[in-house]
N, C-alpha and C positions, 0 to 999 in steps of 0.2 A: 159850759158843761164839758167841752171837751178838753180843757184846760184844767177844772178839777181831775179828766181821769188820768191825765200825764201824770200830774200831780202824784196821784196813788201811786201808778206804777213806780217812779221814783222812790217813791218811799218804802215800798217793798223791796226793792232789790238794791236797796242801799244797806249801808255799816252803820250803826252807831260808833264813836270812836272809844266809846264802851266795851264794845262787842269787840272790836279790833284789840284791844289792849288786854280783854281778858285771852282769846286766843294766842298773841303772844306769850302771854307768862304761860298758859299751857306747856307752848311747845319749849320753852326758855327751863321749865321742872322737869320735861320730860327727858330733854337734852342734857340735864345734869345729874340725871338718874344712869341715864344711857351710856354715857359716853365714858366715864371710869369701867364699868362693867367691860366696853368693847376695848379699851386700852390695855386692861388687863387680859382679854383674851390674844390681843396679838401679842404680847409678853409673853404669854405661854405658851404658845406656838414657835414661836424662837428659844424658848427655854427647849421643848422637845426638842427641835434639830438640833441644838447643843450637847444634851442628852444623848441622843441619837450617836454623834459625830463618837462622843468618849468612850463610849459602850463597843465601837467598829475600833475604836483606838486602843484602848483595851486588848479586845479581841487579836489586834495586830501584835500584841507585848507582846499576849501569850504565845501566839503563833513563834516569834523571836526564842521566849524560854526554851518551847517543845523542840525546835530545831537547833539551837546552838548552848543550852543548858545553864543561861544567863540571860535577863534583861536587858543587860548592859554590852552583852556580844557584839564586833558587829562582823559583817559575814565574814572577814577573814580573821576572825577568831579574838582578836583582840581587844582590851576593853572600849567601851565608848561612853561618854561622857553627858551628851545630847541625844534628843531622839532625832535629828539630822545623822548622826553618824550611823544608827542603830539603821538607816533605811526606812525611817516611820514615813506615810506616803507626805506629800506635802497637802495634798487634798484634806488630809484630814486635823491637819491644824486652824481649821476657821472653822465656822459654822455658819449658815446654812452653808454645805460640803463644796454647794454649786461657786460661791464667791463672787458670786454678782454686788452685793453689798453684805458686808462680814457685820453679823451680831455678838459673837465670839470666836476668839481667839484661844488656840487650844495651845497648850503648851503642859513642859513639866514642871512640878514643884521641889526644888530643888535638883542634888543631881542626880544620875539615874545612876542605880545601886547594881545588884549583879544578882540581888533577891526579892527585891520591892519596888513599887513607883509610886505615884503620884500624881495621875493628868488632870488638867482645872482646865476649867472655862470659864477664860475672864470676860463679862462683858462689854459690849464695843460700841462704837459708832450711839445709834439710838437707843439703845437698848443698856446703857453707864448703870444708869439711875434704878436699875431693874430689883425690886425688892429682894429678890433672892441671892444677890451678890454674885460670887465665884464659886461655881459648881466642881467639886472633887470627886473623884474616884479613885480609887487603889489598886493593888493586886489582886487584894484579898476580896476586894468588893463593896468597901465599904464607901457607901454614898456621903456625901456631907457638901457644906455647903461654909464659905467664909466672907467676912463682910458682908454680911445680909444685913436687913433690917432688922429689928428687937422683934417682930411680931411675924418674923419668916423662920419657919422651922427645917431641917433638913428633909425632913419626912412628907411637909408642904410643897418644898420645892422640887425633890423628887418623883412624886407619886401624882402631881399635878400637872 
């Protein structure tokens, strides 16, 4: 008798290898539902501090125009070529600004004019393969976006 009730208990608080194999594939759907979803949110998280970096970078051109009446000044009047001459911070050519580990790399596209610019952030390190490519910005403001993917829009990658 008391060898039947082991029995029982056994059998209750045991697995079928049924029941173990459907809870696997559970968590194995859930996990493949999941995990694109969470990869795309650290993307985009690194996208704004990239965002973030060009926008204060920007910010710094203009400050450059309003005081020396050229993009391309550098403080002792003269033209400059790079945004190293112009005094652009160094801080602000990586992104995240901190540079603990750099997602992008902020520089100019082409060279810097004396009426316009051009800062892009190219992605880096983990973040290459990032759908939205190299994020641009202007003087005039204009956001845009190069080497993206076919199904990444500037408007996408901006506003997200």
């Amino acid at each position: 008798m008391e060898y039947r009730h082991s029995m029982k208990n056994q059998r209750i608080l045991g697995f079928t290898l049924i029941e173990v194999m459907i809870v696997v594939a559970i968590i194995g759907i859930l996990a493949a539902v999941a995990l694109p979803s969470y990869f795309e949110s650290i993307a985009r998280g690194r996208r704004a501090d990239a965002k973030s970096v060009l926008l204060e970078g920007a910010q710094f051109m203009e400050r450059v125009y309003t005081e020396r009446g050229a993009y391309n000044k550098q403080s002792d009047g003269t033209a400059g070529t790079t945004l190293a001459a112009i005094g652009f911070p160094t801080a602000l050519t990586v992104a995240p600004k901190d540079g603990s580990t750099t997602y992008y790399t902020i520089t100019l596209s082409g060279a810097l004019a004396s009426e316009s610019f051009m800062l892009q952030a190219a992605p880096s390190g983990s973040q290459v393969n990032d759908k939205c490519g190299t994020l641009t910005l202007t003087n005039a403001g204009a956001k845009g976006i190069t080497g993206a993917s076919a199904s990444a829009t500037a408007s996408d990658c901006w506003n997200r």
